[in-house]
N, C-alpha and C positions, 0 to 999 in steps of 0.2 A: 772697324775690325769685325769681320764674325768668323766665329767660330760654331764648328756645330761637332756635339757627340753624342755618339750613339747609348744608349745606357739601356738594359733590356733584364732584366729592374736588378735593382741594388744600387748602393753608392758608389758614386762618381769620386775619382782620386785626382781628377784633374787640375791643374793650377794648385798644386800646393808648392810647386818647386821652390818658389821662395818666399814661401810662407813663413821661414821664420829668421828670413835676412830684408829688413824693411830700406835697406840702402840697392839693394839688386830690383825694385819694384819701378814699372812706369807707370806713368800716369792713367787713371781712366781714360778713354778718348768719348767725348762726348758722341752716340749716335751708334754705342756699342751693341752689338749683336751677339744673342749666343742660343743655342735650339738643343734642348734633349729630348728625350724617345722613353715613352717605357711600355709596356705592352699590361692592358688593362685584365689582374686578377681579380675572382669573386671578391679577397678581401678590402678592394678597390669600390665596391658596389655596395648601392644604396640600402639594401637587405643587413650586410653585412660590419657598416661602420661601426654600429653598436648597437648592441642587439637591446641592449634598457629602452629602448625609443621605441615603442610598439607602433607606432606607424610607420617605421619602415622597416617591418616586415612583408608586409603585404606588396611593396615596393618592387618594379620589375630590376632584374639584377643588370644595372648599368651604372656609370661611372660617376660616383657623386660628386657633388658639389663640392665637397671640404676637399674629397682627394684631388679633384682637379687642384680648385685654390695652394693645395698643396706641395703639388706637381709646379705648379708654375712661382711659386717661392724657391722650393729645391733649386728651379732655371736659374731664378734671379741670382740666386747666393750662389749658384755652382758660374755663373758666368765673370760677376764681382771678385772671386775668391783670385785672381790672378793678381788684385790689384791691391789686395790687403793684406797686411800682415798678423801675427797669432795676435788675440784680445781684440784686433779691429771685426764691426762686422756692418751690415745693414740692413735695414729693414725700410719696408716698405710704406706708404703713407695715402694712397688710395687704390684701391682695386675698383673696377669695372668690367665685368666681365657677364656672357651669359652663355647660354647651350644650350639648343633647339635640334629638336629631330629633323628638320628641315635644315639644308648644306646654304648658308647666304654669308651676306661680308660681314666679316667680325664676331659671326659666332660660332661655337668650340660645337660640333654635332655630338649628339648624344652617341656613349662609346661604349657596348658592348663587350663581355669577360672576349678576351682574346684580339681586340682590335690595338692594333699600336695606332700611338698616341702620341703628336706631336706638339 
């Protein structure tokens, strides 16, 4: 199954329809797929996550690390959510991930305020 939504930012409302009738719910299908979008603001960049961290100020304004990792929890949970109902939820148990200014397999390019982001 995938699924793909566009979100260009704010919160996704998708898959809630039967969010609180757990007899209307299918199964997860193992090898599930699901892609959201958001398009990278300053408050997205590495200057701006928190400003108490005095070294990242001096920081050039692109897309940090936490908000990525974040970005891509949001996916996880907004793709699952079809399949769980209200109190269920999941989380995650290893991440691996990295972002290079240089475009190669498997890494997230570094993202610039105004680059959408997939």
């Amino acid at each position: 199954m995938e699924t793909s939504v566009e979100r260009l930012p704010g919160p996704s409302t998708s898959g809630l329809e039967n969010y609180d009738d757990p007899t209307n719910l299918d199964p997860c299908p193992i090898g599930l797929r699901h892609s959201e979008q958001f398009a990278v603001e300053s408050r997205h960049t590495v200057p701006e996550v928190d400003t108490s961290w005095l070294g990242f100020q001096d920081m050039p304004p692109v897309l940090a690390t936490a908000m990525m990792v974040a970005f891509i929890e949001q996916t996880c949970i907004m793709g699952l959510r079809p399949f769980l109902t209200r109190g269920q939820h999941t989380v995650g148990i290893q991440l691996n991930v990295g972002h290079s200014q240089e475009p190669c397999h498997r890494a997230v390019p570094v993202a610039p305020i105004d680059m959408q982001y997939r």
